[in-house]
Structures are given as C-alpha cells and as structure tokens.
FIDRENDO-837838 format. One record per residue (C-alpha): residue in one letter; x, y, z; residue number from 0. Coordinates in steps of 0.001 Angstrom, whole numbers, plus 524288, in hexadecimal, padded with zeros to 5 digits. Layout:
% residues N
{'A' {X Y Z} NUM} ...
***
This chain:
% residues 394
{'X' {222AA 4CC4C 290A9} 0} {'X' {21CF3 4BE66 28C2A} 1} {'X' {20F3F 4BE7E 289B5} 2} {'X' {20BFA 4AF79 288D8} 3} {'X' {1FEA9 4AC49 28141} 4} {'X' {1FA24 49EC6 2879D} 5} {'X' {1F05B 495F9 27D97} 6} {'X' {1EAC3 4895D 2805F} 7} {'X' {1E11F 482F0 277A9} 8} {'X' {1D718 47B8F 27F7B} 9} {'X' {1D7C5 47063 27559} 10} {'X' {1E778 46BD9 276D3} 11} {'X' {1EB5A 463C7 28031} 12} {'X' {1F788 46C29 281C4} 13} {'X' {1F8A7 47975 287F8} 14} {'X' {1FC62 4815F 27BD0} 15} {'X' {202F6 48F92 28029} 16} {'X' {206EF 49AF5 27710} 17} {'X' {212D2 4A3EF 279EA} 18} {'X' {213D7 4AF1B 27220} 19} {'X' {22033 4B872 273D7} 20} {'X' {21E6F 4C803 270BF} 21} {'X' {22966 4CFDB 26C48} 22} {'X' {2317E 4D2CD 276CB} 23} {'X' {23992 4E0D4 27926} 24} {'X' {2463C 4E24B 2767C} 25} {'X' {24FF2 4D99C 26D5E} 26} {'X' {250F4 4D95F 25F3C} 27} {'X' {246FA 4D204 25895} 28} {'X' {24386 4C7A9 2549F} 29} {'X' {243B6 4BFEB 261A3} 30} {'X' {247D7 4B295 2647A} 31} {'X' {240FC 4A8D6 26D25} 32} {'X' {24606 49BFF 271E3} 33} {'X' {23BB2 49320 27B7D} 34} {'X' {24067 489BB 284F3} 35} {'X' {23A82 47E9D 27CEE} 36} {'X' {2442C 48206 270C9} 37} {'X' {238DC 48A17 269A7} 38} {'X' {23DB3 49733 26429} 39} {'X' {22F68 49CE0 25DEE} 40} {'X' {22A02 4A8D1 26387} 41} {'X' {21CCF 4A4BC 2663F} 42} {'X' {21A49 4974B 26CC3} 43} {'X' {20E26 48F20 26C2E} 44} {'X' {20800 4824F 2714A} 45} {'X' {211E9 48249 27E67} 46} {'X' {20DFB 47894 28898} 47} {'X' {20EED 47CC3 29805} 48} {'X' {21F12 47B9E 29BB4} 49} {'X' {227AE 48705 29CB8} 50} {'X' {22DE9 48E67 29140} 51} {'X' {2390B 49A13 290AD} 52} {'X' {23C7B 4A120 284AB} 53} {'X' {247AD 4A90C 281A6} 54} {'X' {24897 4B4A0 2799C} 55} {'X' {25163 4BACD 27106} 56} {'X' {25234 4C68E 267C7} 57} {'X' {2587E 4C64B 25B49} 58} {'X' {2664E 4CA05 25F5E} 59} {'X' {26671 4BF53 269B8} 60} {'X' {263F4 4C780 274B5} 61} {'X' {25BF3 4C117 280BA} 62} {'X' {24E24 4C701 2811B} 63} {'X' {24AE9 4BF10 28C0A} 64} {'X' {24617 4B09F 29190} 65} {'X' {237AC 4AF18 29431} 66} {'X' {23160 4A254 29BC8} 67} {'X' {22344 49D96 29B47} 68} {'X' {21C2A 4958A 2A4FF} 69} {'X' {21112 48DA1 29B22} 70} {'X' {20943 485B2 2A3D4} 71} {'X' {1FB85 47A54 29E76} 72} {'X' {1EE79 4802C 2A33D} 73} {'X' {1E6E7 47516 2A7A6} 74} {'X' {1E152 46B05 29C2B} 75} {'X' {1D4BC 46C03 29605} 76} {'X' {1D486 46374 28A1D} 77} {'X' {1D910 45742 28862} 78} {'X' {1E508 45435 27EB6} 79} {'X' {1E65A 449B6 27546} 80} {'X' {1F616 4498A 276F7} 81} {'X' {1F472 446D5 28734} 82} {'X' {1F193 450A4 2920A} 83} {'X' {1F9FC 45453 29E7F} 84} {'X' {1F7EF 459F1 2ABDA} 85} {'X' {1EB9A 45307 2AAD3} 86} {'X' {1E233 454D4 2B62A} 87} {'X' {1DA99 44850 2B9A0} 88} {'X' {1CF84 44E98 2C100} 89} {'X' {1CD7E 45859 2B348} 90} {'X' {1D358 451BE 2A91B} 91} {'X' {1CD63 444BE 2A34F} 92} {'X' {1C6F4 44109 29934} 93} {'X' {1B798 43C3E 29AF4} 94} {'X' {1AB3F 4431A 29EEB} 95} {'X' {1A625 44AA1 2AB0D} 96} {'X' {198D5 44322 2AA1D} 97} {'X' {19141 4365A 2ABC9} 98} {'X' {192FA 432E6 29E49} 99} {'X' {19BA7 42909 298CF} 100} {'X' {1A839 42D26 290A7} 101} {'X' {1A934 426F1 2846F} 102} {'X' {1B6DF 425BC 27954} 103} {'X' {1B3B4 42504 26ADF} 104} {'X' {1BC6A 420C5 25F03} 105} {'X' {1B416 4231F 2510D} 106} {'X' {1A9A1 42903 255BC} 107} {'X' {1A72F 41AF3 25E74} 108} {'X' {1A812 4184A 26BE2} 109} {'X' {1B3D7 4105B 27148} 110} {'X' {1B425 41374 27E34} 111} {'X' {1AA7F 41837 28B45} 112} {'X' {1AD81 41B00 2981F} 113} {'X' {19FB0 41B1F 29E66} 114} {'X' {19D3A 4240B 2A99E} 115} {'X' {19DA6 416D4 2B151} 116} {'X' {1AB2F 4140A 2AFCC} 117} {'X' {1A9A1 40A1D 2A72A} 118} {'X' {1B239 40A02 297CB} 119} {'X' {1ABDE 4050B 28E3F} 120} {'X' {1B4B6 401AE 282D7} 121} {'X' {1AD2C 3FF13 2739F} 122} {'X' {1B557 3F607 26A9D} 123} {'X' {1B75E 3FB53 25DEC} 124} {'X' {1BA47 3EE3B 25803} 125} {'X' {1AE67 3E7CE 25D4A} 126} {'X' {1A1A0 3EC1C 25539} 127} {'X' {198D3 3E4AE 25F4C} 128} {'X' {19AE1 3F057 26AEB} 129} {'X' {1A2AD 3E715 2725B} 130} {'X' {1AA33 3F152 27BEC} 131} {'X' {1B483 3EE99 288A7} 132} {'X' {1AC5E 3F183 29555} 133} {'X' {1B438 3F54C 2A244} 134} {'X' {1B1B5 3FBCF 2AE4E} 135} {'X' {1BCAB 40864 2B290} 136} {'X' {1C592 3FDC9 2B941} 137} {'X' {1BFC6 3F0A8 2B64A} 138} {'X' {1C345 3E7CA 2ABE5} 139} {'X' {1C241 3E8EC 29D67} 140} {'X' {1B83D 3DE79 29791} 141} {'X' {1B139 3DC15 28B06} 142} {'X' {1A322 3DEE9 289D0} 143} {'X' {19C98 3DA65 27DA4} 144} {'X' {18D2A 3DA94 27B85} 145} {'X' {18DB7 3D4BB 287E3} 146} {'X' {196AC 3D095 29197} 147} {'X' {19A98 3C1DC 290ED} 148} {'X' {19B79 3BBBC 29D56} 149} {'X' {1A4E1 3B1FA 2A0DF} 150} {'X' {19A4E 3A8FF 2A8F1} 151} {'X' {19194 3A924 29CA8} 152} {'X' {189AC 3B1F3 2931B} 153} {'X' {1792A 3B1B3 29159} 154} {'X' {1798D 3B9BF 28364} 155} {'X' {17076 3BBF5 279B1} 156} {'X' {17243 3BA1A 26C30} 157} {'X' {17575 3C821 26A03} 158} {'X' {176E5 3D499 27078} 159} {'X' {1759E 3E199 26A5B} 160} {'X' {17724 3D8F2 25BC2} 161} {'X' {18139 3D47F 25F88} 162} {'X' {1856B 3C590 2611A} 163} {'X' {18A6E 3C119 26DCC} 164} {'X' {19735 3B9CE 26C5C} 165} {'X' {1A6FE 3B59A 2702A} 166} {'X' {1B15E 3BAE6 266FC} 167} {'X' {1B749 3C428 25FBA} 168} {'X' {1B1B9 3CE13 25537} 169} {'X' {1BF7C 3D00B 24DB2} 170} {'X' {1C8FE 3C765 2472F} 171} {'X' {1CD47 3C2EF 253CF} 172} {'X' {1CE3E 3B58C 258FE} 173} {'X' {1C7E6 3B034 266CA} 174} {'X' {1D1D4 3AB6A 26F23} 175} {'X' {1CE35 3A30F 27D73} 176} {'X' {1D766 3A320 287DD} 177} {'X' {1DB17 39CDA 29318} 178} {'X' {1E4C7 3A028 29E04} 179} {'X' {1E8CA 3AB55 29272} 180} {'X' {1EC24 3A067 28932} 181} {'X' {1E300 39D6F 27B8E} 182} {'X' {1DA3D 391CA 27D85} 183} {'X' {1D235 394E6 2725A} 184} {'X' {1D0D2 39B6C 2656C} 185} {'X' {1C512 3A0A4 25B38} 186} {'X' {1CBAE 3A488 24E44} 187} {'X' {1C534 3AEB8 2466F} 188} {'X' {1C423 3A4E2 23C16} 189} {'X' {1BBE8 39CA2 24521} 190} {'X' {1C655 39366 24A82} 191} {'X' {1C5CE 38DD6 2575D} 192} {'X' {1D123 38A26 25CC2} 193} {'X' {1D4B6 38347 26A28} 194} {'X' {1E2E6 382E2 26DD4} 195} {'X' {1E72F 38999 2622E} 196} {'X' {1E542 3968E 25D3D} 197} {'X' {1E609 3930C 25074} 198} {'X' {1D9AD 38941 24D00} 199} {'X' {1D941 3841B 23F39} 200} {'X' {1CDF4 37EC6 23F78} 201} {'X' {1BF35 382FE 24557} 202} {'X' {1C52C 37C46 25120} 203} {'X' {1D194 377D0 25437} 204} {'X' {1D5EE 372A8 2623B} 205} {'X' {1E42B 37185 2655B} 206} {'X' {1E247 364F5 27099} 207} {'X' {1DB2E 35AF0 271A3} 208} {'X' {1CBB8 35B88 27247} 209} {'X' {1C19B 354EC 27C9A} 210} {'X' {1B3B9 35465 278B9} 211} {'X' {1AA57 34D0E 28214} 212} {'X' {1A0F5 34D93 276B7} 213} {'X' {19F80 34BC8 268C7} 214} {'X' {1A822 352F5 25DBE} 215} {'X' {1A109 357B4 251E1} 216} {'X' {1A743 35889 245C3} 217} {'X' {19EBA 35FB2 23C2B} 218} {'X' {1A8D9 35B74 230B3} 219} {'X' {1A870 34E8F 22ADF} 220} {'X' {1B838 34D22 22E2D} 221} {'X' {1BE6F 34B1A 23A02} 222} {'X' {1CB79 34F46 23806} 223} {'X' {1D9E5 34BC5 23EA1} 224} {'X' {1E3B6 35708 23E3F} 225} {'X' {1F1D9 3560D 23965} 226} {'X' {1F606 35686 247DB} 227} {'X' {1EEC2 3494C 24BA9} 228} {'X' {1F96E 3416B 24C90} 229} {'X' {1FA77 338E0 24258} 230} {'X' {206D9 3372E 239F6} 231} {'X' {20CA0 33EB0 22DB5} 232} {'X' {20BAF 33353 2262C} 233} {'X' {1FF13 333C2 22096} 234} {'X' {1FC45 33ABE 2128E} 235} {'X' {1ED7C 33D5D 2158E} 236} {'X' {1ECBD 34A6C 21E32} 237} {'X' {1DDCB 34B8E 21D2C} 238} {'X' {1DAD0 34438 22AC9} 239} {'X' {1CC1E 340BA 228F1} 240} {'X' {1CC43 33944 23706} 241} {'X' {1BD76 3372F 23786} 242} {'X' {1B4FD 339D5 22B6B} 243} {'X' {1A5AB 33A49 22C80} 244} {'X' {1A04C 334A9 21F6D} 245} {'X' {1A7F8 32BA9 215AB} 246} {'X' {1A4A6 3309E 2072A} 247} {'X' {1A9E9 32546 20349} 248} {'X' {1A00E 31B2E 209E0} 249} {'X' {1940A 323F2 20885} 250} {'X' {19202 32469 21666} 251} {'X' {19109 331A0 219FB} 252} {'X' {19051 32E99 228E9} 253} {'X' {19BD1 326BE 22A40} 254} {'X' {1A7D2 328C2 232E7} 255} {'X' {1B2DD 327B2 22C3A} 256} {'X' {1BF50 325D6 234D3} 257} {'X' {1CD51 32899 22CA3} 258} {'X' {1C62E 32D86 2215E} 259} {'X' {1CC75 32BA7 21495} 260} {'X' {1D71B 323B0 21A75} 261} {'X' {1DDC7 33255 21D71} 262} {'X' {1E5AE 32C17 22A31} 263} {'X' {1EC99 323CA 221DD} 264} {'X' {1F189 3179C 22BEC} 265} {'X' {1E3C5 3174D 22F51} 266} {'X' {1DC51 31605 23D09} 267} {'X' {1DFDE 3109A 249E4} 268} {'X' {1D551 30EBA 25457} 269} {'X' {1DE12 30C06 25F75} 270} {'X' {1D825 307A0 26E1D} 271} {'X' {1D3D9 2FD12 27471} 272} {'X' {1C6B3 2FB8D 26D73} 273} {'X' {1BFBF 3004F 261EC} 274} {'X' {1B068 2FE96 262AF} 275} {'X' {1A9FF 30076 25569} 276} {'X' {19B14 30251 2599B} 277} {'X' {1957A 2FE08 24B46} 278} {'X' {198A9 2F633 23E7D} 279} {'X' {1A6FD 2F72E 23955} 280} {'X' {1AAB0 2F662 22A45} 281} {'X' {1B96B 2F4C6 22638} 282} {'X' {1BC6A 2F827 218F2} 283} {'X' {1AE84 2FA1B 214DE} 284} {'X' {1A2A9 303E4 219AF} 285} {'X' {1987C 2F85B 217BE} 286} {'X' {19573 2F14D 2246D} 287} {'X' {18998 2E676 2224F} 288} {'X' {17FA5 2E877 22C16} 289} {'X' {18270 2DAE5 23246} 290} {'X' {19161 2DE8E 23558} 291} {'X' {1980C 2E61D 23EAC} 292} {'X' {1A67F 2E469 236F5} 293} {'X' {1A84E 2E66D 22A64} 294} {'X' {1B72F 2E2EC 223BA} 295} {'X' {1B962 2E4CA 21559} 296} {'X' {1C630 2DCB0 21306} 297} {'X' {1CDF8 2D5E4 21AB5} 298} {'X' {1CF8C 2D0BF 22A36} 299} {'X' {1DC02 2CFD5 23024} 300} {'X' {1DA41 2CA3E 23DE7} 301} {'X' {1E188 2C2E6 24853} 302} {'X' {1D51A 2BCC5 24F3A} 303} {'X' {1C57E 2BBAD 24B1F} 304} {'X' {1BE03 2B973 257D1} 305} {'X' {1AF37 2B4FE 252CF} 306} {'X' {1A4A8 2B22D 25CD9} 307} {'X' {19A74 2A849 2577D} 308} {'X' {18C83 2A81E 25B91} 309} {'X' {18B9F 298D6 25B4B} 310} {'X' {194CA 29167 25B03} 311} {'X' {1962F 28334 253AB} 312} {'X' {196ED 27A64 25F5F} 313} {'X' {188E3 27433 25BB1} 314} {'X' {18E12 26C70 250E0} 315} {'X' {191F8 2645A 25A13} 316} {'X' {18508 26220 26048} 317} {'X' {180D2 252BC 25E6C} 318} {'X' {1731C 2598D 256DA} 319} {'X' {17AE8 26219 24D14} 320} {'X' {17766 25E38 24160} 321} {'X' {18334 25B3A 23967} 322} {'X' {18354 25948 22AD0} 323} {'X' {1875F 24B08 2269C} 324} {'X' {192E1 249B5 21E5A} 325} {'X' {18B4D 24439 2119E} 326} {'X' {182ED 250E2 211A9} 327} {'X' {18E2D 2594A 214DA} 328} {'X' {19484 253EE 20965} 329} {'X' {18927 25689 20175} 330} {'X' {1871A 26424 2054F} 331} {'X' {19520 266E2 20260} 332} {'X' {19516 260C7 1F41A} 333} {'X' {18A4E 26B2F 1F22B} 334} {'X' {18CA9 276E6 1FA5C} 335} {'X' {19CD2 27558 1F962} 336} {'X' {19C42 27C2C 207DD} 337} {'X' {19882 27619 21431} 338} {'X' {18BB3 277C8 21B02} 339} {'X' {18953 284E4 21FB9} 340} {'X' {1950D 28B7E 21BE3} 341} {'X' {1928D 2950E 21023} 342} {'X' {1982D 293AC 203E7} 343} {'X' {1A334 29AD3 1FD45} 344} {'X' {19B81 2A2B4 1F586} 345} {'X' {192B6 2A70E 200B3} 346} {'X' {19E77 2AA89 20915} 347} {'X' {1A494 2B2AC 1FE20} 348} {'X' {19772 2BAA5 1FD15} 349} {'X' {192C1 2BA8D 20A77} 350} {'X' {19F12 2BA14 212D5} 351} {'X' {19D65 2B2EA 2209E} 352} {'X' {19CBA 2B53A 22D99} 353} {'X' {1A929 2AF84 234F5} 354} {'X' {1A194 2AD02 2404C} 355} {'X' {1972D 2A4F6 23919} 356} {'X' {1A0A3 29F99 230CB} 357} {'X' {1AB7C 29A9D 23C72} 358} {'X' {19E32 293CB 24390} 359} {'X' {199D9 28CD7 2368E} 360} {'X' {1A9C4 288AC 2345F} 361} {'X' {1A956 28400 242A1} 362} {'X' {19C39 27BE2 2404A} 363} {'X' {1A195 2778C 23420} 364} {'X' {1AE34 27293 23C0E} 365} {'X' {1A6F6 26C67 24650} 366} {'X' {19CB5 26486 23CD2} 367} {'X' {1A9A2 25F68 23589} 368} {'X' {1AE96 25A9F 243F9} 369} {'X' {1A17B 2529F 24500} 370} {'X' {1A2D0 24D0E 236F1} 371} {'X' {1B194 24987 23AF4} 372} {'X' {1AD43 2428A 24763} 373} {'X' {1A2B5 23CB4 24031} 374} {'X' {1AA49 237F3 2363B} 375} {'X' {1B52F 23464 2420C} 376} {'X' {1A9F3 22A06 24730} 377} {'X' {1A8AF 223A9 239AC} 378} {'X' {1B5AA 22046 23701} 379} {'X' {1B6BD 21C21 244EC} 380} {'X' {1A98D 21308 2410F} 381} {'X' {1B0AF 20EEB 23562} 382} {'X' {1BD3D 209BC 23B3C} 383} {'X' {1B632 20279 24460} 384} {'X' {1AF19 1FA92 239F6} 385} {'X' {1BC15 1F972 2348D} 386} {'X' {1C273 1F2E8 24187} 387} {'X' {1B768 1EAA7 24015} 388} {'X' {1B89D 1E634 23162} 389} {'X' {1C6D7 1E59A 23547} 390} {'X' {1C60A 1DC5E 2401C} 391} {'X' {1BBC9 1D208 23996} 392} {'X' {1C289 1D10B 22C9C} 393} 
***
C-alpha cells in the first residue's frame, strides 16, 4: 500500500507534492521504478496536480505491480513571480481591501498609484521636477506638470513649488511643432530655431520666404546674402556683405553701406520704374557740400542736361538795358582778358561754376553781341549812304 506524503509550501507559486514509496512485499530487492513522466527515482518531489502511474519491478524483472495517483492544486494563496493559473477573479488580485490608495515602487521611490478613486498616477523617473502622467480608469492619458497648461491660455506665476513654469524638454531632446502630423517647427538643443527645416544652422533659419508687416532688427552690423541667393558662380568674393552699418574706412560709424567692400563683384542694379533718394547724393566721394544735393567725383556721361533757369536773359533786349559801348568793352577786355561778368580762368579752375548760372550769363553774353552786331549793322548802313552821296556829286 502507497502512503503518499502531500507538501506545499505556502510561499511557491507551484503546488509542490512528495511521493515517497515503502518497501513493498515480495520480489527480490532492490526494486525498480519507472513514472509515467520517464523518471525512474524512488522518491518524487515538487509534482504539480496531473496524473502519474508508476511501475514496479524487482530485481529479477518480475512485475511487482502498477500503481496510479490522482495529484490535484488546492486553491492559490500566494502569488507567483513565474504567472499563476486557475486564477479566481472575485479572490485573486492584486491591490487592497481598503479605502487607501495602492501604490508600485522601483528603488525605494514611487512610480506608480492607483488611488482608491480610480485614478493612476504615473511619476517620471527621468523628470526631476515631479512631472507625472494623470488619467482617470478609462479616460485619456495626459501630461500634468506643476500645473496643467491649457490650450485657451495659462495665468501662471513665476514659480510653483521652486519650480519655473515653462514649454520644453528637460533632456537632450529636441522640441518638435506639428501640424496635420507633419514638422512645422524645430528647437535644437543647441538653441537653433528652425522653420521648414529640421536642421537650422543658424539661431534662425527659415526655409520660404518671410513677410514682416513691421520692422526687422538686425542686432549685427552685417546683413548677410546666403550662397543660395541667386547670384552667379562667377564671382571670387564669397563673403556677401549686402548691407553694412558703419564704413571704417570713412569714419562714419552710422553709415549704410550698400555692397560693402565691392564683395558682389558686377556691382548694383536698382531696377523699377523710379528711384527716390530722399537726401544729398555723393558719387565717388563721402563729402557732400551743404549747398548740394549731387555730388560726382569724375566724370559725366550723359545723353541730355535739362536745366531750369530762374530768369531768364530776355531783358537784354529791353530798350533801358544798359549795354556796354564798344570803346569801354574794348577797354575792359585789354585789362580783364575776359568779358564782363564772366569769371576768369583762374576763378573757374578754383571755384568751378554753376551750369545754370553759367548757360544764362553765355546767353546774355550772346544776346548783347546781337545788339552790338545790329548796331554796328546801322552804321555801315549810315556809311554807305554818305558814300552814294559822295558818289553821285563827284
């Protein structure tokens, strides 16, 4: 007869059962046992609920007999690491039988409560600021930071429990905007904002074009055009000052300085149909006389001068004007070697002219020599009449 010892430590997840086999009468010794499962030992330990048979032999071969054993699991009272069966909702779980709330720990911290309410409360580990996931049993999952951030707008303090109120990360992790699940926008870790590109090179850097309905500030004293502005390959300067504030070489430290250094090397074009310059104009030269609006150093080259004269010369021809008779004229020129009013060579050199003045005093000067040409007109007339006269009594 079997007499089966059954053990079960409370603390295994896993029935465990002893079988121990006496000596049995009859046979030769020693016995022989082979178990349904393959095992041939004597004694068997750690057997989960199934059924088992066992045949037995004495040393000669002889059949002792066949036994059969019926183990069946008593119902579960711990818990087992390796996962639990014939699990019975109504007794089994894991939680607590009270109003208080049932909390997980990792390290001695807390990582994750299930309040008596319902609600899980999940702590980052990552995030040193408390910032945890919020959500009730079968709502959504949100974040929850010192406070909640509220997509119709935020009053917040400067702080909250020391802590700064803010939008970003806290890891080496960039911040990425979205729209219709596609990246708008980008913060680098390094500090980079880029729009339309999500890698920025610069502090900002837009890929498409830019509409400001205000000013644009540029802290810098450069303004810069990229290698992708359009202009040819051609050019040996790649430095691109497009607008300069200051011009070190003029001393004037509050000058704007368009093509600086020449680095766009076929030069400007202001194309349109008007250019308004609001303000005095120097070509070739950064000194503009107070008197002037236009300032060339060198050369003209010009298809048509228009010049609008504040009086013109038509009163030479008034019967008062008083013009110069031709023995003082002469006089003055034997002196002077210039005519009346017109300055000398020497004065032009130094002073230059004005080409308005200047084409008014020519035109005066033309019109006095067409009264000294019809005066002297009416004395030869006078003098060939005395000769027909002379003529006609000799």
């Amino acid at each position: 007869v079997f007499k089966a010892a059954l053990q079960m430590p409370l603390s295994r997840s896993v029935a465990q059962f002893r079988r121990h086999m006496p000596p049995r009468g009859g046979g030769v010794n020693p016995m022989q046992y082979l178990w349904s499962d393959g095992i041939t030992s004597k004694n068997r330990t750690t057997l989960c609920a199934r059924n088992y048979s066992v045949k037995i032999t004495d040393d000669n071969g002889c059949k002792i007999g066949t036994e059969k054993i019926y183990l069946t699991e008593p119902p579960e009272t711990n818990w087992k690491e390796t996962g639990n069966g014939l699990t019975d909702p109504n007794v089994n779980f894991i939680g607590t039988t009270d109003a208080k709330d049932f909390i997980l720990k990792t390290n001695g911290q807390e990582v994750l409560r299930l309040t008596s309410e319902g609600k899980v409360k999940i702590k980052s580990l990552i995030n040193p600021n408390g910032h945890s996931l919020t959500s009730d049993l079968e709502g959504e999952l949100h974040l929850v930071t010192c406070a909640e951030w509220n997509t119709c707008g935020n009053e917040l303090g400067a702080t909250l429990n020391g802590h700064e109120f803010f939008f970003g990360s806290t890891n080496n992790y960039d911040v990425i905007f979205k729209t219709n699940n596609n990246e708008v926008m980008r913060l680098g870790t390094n500090g980079k904002l880029g729009i339309g590109t999500s890698s920025p090179d610069e502090k900002l850097q837009v890929n498409g074009n830019i509409h400001s309905n205000n000013s644009i500030i540029c802290g810098g004293s450069d303004f810069i055009l990229g290698v992708n502005d359009g202009r040819g390959t051609g050019g040996t300067i790649n430095t691109n000052r497009a607008l300069v504030h200051g011009d070190g070489a003029s001393n004037a430290s509050d000058l704007l300085v368009i093509n600086f250094g020449g680095d766009f090397e076929d030069g400007v074009n202001i194309q349109g149909p008007k250019t308004i310059f609001n303000g005095k104009v120097g070509i070739g030269t950064n000194t503009i006389p107070s008197e002037y609006q236009f300032v060339v150093k060198g050369n003209i080259n010009c298809e048509e001068v228009k010049v609008i004269a504040n009086v013109p010369p038509d009163y030479v021809f008034d019967k008062n004007y008083p013009l110069m008779d031709l023995k003082t004229l002469e006089s003055y020129l034997n002196v002077n070697k210039h005519l009346p009013d017109v300055p000398s060579a020497a004065e032009s050199k130094e002073n230059g002219y004005k080409v308005a003045e200047m084409q008014e005093l020519l035109l005066r000067k033309v019109e006095e020599l067409t009264l000294y040409i019809l005066e002297l007109k009416k004395e030869n007339e006078q003098l060939k009449e005395k000769m027909n006269i002379l003529e006609k009594k000799y």
